[in-house]
C-alpha positions as CSV (number, residue, x, y, z in Angstrom):
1,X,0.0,0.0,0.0
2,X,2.7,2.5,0.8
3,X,4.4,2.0,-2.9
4,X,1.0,2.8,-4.1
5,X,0.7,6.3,-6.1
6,X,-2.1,8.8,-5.0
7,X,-4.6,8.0,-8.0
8,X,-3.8,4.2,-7.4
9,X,-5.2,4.9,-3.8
10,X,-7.7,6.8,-4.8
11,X,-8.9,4.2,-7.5
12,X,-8.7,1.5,-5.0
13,X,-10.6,3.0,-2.9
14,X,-13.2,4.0,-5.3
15,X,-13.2,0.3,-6.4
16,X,-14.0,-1.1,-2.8
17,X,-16.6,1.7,-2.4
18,X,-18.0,0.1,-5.6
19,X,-18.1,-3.6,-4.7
20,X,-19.4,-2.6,-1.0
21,X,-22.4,-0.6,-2.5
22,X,-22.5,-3.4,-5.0
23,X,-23.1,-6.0,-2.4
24,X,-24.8,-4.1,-0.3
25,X,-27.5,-3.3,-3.1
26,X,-27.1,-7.1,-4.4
27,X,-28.5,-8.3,-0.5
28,X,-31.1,-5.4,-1.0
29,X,-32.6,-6.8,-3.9
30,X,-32.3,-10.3,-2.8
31,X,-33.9,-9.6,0.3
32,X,-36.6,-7.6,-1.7
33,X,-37.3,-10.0,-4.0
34,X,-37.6,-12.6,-1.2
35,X,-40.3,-10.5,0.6
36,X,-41.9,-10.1,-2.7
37,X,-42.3,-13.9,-2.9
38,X,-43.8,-14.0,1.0
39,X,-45.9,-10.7,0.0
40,X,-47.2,-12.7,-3.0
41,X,-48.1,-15.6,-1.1
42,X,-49.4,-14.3,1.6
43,X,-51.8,-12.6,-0.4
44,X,-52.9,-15.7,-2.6
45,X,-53.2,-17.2,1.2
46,X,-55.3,-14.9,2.1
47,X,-57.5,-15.0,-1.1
48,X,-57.5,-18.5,-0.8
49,X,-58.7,-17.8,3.3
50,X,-61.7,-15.5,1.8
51,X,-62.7,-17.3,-0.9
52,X,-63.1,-20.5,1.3
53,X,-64.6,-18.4,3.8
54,X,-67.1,-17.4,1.4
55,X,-67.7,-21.3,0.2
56,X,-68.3,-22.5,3.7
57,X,-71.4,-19.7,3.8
58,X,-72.2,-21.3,0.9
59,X,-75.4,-23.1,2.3
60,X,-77.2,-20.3,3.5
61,X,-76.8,-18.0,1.0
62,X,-78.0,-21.0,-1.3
63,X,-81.0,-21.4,1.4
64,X,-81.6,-17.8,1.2
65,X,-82.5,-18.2,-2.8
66,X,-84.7,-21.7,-1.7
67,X,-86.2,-19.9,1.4
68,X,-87.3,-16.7,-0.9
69,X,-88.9,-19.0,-3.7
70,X,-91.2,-20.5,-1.1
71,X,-92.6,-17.5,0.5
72,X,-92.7,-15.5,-2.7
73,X,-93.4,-17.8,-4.7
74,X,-92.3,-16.1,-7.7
75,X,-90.4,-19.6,-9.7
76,X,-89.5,-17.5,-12.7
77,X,-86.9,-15.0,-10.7
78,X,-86.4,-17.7,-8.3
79,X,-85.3,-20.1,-11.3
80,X,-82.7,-17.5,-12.6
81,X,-81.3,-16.8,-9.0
82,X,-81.1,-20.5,-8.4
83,X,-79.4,-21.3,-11.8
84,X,-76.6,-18.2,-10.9
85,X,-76.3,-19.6,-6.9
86,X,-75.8,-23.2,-8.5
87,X,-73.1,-22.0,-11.0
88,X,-71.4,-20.1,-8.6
89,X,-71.6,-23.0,-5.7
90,X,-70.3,-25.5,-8.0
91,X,-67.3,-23.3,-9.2
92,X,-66.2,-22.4,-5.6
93,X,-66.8,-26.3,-4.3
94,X,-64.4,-27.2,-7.6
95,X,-61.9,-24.4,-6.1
96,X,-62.2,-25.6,-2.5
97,X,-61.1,-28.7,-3.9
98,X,-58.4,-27.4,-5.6
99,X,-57.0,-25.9,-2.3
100,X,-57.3,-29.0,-0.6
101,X,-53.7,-29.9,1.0
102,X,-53.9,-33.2,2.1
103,X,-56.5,-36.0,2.6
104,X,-58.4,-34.8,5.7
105,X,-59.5,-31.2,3.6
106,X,-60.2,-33.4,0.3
107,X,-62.1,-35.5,2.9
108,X,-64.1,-32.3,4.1
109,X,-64.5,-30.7,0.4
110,X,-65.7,-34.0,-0.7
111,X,-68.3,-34.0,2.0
112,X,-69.5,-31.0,1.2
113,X,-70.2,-31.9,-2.5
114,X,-72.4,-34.5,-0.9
115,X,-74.1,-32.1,1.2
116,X,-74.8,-29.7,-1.8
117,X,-75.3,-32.4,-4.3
118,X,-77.9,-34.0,-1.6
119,X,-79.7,-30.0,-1.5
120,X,-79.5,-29.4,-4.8
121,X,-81.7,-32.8,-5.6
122,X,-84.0,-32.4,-2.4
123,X,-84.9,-28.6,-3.7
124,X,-85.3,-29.5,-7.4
125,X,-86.7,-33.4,-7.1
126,X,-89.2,-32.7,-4.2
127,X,-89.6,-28.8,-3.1
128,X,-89.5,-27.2,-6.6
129,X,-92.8,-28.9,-7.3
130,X,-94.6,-28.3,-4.4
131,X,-93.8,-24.9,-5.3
132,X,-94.8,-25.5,-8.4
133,X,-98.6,-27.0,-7.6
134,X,-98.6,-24.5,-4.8
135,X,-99.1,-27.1,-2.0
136,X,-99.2,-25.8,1.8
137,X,-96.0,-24.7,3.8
138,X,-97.3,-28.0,6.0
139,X,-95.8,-30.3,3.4
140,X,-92.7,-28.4,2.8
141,X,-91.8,-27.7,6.7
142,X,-90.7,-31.4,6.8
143,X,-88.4,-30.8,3.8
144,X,-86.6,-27.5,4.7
145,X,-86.0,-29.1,8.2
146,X,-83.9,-32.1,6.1
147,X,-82.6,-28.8,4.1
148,X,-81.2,-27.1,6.9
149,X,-79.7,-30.9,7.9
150,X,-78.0,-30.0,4.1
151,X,-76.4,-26.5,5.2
152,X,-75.5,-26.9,8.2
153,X,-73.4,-30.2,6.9
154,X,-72.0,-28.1,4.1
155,X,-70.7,-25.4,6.8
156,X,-69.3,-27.5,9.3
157,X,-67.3,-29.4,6.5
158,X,-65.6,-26.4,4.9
159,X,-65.6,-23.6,8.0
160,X,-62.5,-26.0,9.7
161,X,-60.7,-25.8,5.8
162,X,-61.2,-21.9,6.0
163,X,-60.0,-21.8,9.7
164,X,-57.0,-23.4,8.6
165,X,-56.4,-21.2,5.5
166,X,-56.8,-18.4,7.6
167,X,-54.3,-19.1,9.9
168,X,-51.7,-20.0,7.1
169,X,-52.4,-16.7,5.8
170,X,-51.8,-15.1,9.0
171,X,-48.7,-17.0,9.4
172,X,-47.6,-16.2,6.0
173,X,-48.4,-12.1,7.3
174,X,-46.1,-13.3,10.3
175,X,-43.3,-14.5,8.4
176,X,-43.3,-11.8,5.9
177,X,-42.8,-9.0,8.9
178,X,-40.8,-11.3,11.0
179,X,-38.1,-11.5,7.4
180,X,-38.8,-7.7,6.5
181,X,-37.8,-7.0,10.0
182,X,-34.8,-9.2,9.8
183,X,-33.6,-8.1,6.0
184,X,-33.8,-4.9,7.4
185,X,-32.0,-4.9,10.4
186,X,-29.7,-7.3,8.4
187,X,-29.0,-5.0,6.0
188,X,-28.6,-2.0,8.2
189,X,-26.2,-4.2,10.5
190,X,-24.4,-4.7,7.2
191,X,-24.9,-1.1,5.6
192,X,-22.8,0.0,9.6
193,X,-20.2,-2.8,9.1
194,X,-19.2,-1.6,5.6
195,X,-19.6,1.9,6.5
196,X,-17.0,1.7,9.3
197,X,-15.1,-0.4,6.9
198,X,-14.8,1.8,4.5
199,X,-14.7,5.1,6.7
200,X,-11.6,3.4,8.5
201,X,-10.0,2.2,5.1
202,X,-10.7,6.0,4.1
203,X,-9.1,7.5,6.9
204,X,-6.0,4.7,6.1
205,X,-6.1,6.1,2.9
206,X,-6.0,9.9,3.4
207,X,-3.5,9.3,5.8
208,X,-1.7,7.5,3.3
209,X,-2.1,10.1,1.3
210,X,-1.1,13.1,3.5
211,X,1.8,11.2,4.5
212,X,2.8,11.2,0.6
213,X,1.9,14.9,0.5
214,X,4.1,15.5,3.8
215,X,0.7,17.9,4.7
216,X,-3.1,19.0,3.5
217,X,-3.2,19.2,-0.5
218,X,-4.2,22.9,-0.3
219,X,-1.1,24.0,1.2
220,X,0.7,21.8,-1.3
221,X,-1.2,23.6,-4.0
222,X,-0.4,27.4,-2.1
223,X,3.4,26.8,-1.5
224,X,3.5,25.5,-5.6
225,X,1.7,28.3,-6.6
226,X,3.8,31.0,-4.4
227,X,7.0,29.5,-5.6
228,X,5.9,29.4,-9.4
229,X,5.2,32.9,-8.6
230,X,8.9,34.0,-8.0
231,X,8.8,33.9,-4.1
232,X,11.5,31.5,-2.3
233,X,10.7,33.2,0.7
234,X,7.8,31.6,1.9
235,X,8.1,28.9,4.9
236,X,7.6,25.7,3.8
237,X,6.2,23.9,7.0
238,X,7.6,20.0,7.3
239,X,6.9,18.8,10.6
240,X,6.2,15.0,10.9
241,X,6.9,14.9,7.0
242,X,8.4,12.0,6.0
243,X,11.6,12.7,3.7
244,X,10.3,11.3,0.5
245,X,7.1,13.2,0.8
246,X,6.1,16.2,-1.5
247,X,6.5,19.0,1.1
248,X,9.9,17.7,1.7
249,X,10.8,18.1,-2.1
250,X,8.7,21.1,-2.5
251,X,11.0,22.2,0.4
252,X,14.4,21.2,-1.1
253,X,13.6,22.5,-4.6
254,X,12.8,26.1,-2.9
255,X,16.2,25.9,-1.1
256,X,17.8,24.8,-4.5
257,X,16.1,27.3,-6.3
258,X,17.0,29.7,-3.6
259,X,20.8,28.9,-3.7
260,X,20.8,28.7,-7.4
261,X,19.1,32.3,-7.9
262,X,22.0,33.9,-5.2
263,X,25.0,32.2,-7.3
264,X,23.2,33.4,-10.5
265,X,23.4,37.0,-9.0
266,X,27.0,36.5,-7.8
267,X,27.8,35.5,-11.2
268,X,25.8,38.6,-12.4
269,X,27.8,40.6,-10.3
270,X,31.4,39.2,-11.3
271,X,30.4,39.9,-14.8
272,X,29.3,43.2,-14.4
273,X,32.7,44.1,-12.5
274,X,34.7,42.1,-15.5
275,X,32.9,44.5,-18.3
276,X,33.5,47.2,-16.2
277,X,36.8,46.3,-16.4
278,X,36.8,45.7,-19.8
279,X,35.6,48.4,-20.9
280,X,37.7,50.4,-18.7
281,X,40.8,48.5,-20.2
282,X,39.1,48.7,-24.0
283,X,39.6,52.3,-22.9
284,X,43.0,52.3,-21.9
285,X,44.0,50.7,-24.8
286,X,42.3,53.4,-26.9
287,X,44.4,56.0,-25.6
288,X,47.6,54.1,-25.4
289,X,46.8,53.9,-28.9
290,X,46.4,56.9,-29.8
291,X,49.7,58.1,-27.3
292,X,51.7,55.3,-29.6
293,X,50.5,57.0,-32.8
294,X,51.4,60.0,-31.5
295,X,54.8,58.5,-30.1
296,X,55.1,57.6,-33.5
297,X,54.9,60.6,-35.4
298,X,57.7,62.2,-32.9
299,X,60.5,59.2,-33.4
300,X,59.8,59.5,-37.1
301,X,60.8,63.9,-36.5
302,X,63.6,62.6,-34.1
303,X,65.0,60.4,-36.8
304,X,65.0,63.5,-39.3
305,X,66.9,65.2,-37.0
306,X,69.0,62.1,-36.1
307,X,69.8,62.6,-39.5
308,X,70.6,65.9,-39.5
309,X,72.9,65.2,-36.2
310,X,75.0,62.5,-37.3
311,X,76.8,65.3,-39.8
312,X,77.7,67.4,-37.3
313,X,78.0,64.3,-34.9
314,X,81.0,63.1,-36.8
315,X,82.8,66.5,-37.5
316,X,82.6,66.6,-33.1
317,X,84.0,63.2,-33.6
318,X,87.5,64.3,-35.2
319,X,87.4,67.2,-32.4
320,X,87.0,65.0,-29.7
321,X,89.7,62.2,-31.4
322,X,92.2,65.8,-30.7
323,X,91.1,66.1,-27.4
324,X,91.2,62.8,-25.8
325,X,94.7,62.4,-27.3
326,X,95.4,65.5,-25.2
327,X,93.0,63.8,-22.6
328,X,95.4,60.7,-22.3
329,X,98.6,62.7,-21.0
330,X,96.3,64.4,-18.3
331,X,94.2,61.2,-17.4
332,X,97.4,59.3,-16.3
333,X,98.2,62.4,-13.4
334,X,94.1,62.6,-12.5
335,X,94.2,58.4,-11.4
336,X,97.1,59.0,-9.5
337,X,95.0,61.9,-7.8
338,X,92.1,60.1,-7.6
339,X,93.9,57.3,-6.0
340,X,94.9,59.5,-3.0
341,X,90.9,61.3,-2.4
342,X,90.1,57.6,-2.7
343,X,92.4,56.9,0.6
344,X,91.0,60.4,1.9
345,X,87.8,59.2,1.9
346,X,88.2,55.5,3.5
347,X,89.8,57.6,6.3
348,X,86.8,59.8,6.6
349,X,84.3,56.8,6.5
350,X,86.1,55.1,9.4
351,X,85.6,58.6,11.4
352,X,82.3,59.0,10.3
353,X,81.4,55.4,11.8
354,X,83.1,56.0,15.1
355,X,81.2,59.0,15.2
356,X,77.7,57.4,14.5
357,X,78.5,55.6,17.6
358,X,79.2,57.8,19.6
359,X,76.1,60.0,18.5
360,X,73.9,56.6,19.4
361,X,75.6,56.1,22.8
362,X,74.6,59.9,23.8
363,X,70.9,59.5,22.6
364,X,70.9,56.6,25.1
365,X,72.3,58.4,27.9
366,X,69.9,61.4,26.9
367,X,66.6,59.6,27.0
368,X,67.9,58.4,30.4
369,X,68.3,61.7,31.4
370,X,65.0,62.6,30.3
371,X,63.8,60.0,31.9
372,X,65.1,60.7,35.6
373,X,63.8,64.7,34.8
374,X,59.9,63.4,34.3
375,X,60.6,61.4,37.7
376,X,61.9,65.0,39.6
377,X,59.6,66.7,37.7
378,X,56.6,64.6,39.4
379,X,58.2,64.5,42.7
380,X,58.4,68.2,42.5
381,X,54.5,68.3,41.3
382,X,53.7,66.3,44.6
383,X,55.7,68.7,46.6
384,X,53.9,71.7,45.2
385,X,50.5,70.1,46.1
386,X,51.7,68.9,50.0
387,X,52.6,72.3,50.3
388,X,49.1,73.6,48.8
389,X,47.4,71.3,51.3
390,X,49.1,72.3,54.3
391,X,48.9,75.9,53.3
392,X,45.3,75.2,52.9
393,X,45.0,74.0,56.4
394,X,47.1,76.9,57.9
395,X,44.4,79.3,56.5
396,X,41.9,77.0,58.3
397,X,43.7,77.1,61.6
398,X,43.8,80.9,61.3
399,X,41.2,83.0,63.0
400,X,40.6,85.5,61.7
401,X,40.3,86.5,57.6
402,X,43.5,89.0,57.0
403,X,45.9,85.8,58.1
404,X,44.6,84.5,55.0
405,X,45.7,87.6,52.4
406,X,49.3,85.9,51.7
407,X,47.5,82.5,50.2
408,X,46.6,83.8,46.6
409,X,50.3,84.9,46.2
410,X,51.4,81.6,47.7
411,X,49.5,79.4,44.9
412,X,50.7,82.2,41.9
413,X,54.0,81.4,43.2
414,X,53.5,77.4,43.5
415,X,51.9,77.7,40.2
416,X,54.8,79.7,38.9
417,X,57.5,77.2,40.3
418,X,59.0,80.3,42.6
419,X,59.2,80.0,45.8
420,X,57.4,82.7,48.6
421,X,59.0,83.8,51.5
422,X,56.3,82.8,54.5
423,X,55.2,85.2,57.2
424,X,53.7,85.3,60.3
425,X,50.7,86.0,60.2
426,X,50.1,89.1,62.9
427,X,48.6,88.1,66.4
């Protein structure tokens, strides 16, 4: 995970987010589709419940339709309601069959065909044509007694079949709350565990990432930008950075960046100095140009009057052949002369040297001397003051003011270095 790059995470991520929701959605439908099935049958069980409820009324509604043909008496509407009531009572018997589950309801259904079947041919084989004749109630009271034997047989035989339908419907309504409650709290158990699963993985993964970064991605993005910008000066902040993060680079490209700009300047600077120079010696070597051109022009006027010189150069030269002939005669007596001042002077150098050390031994004794003078001289200062002091304390001891006229000459003559002739003060 830690080799992983930032999109990779991010992808990842996205990925398990994916397959979570995915399965998450998957147990949602499942779970939806598995109520749908219980819905569905517990509302066919409870169709089933109502319709065999309605069957085992069947025999008095069917003894409603007999009962109202004998006191009306009317057998034309009371053949039509009896031909729909017998339709309708053998389709719903037929059904109740169907719904029969095992031997003891085909048992009951079965016995309430009988019942029906045995109604059905009482009412049409012995009632109908007493009805028909119009005989007295007093011959059909015996057969609507047998008839009531009829319905009640037909309701005790499917009212136990509809009891039990009703309670498998009820348990059907039971089991789908009981699994609706259950696929819910299922799937919100399992919507919290992948939630925290994928919050912590999150959290592993931003930390992941901001470890990466070295800090938040904004700051990333605001450092970059100010840098881009031209300003090195900004703090890059890398505490608890690791030193492969971004921050850390970002960091160490500003101080590059930083120390790259500063050499560039020095460089910047040296060159500036080295045209300066340059053109200062471009300069120089303008004029000296122009003084060599110059120089120039005057060698080639000195050669002219080179020229002219050498004539009257070697006409000098015959003179001077004359003289130093006469030179030679009188250069012999000046080396014997010069030999003798050259003696003269090695005598004089050797007193001259003796004297140099004598001059250095006097400056020694001198600046000892000098020396022992500054030391009288501040003896002498201290005297001056002792005597300042204890003419100070004469005045003092004086009492009265005129002993004390004498003390301003005193100090003029300390000051002066004379000395002044003490008096006694008058009594």
């Amino acid at each position: 995970m830690g080799k992983l790059k930032v999109s990779s995470r991010l992808y990842l991520l996205l990925a398990i987010a994916t397959a979570a929701f995915s399965f998450l959605l998957l147990i949602t439908l499942v779970g939806m589709r598995y109520l749908g099935d219980l819905q569905n049958e517990g509302y066919l069980r409870s169709q089933q419940s109502n319709e065999m409820l309605i069957t085992a009324k069947l025999g008095p509604v069917i003894y409603r339709v007999i009962a109202d043909s004998i006191i009306n008496r009317n057998l034309d509407e009371s053949a039509k309601d009896w031909s729909e009531i017998k339709a309708l009572s053998e389709k719903r018997l037929a059904n109740a069959a169907e719904l029969a589950r095992n031997e003891d309801e085909k048992k009951r259904v079965a016995q309430a065909q009988t019942a029906y079947h045995s109604l059905v041919g009482l009412y049409e084989s012995r009632v109908l044509p007493l009805l028909k004749s119009d005989a007295d109630l007093k011959l059909i009271r015996p057969l609507d007694d047998e008839m009531d034997k009829y319905v009640t047989a037909i309701n005790d035989a499917l009212t136990p079949l509809a009891t039990a339908l009703t309670q498998d419907a009820d348990e059907a309504d039971k089991l789908f709350d009981a699994t609706c409650a259950r696929i819910i709290s299922g799937s919100l158990v399992t919507a919290v565990v992948m939630l925290a699963a994928l919050i912590v993985f999150s959290l592993y993964v931003s930390r992941g990432i901001i470890r990466q970064l070295g800090g938040e991605p904004h700051y990333a993005m605001e450092v970059s930008r100010r840098i881009a910008a031209g300003d090195l000066s900004t703090r890059v902040e890398t505490a608890g950075a690791s030193p492969d993060s971004l921050m850390t680079s970002i960091k160490m490209m500003q101080e590059q960046l930083a120390l790259l700009i500063r050499r560039v300047l020095i460089s910047a600077d040296n060159v500036s100095s080295l045209a300066a120079e340059l053109a200062a010696a471009s300069s120089q070597v303008s004029s000296t140009a122009s003084q060599q051109s110059n120089d120039t022009i005057s060698v080639a006027a000195s050669i002219e009057e080179l020229t002219v010189s050498i004539d009257v150069v070697a006409g000098n030269a015959r003179e001077a052949e004359q003289i130093a002939t006469e030179s030679g005669s009188r250069s012999d007596l000046g080396a014997s002369q010069v030999k003798d001042a050259t003696d003269e002077m090695t005598r004089i150098a050797q007193n001259v040297t003796e004297t140099a050390q004598q001059m250095a031994t006097l400056s020694s004794q001198s600046q000892q001397i000098s020396s022992i003078a500054n030391v009288i001289k501040e003896v002498a200062d201290q005297t001056n003051l002792l005597a300042l002091n204890a003419a100070i304390e004469a005045a003092r001891a004086a009492s009265k003011a005129g002993a004390l006229r004498w003390l301003p000459m005193k100090c003029a003559s300390l000051r002066s270095g004379q000395p002044y002739p003490l008096k006694k003060s008058p009594p």
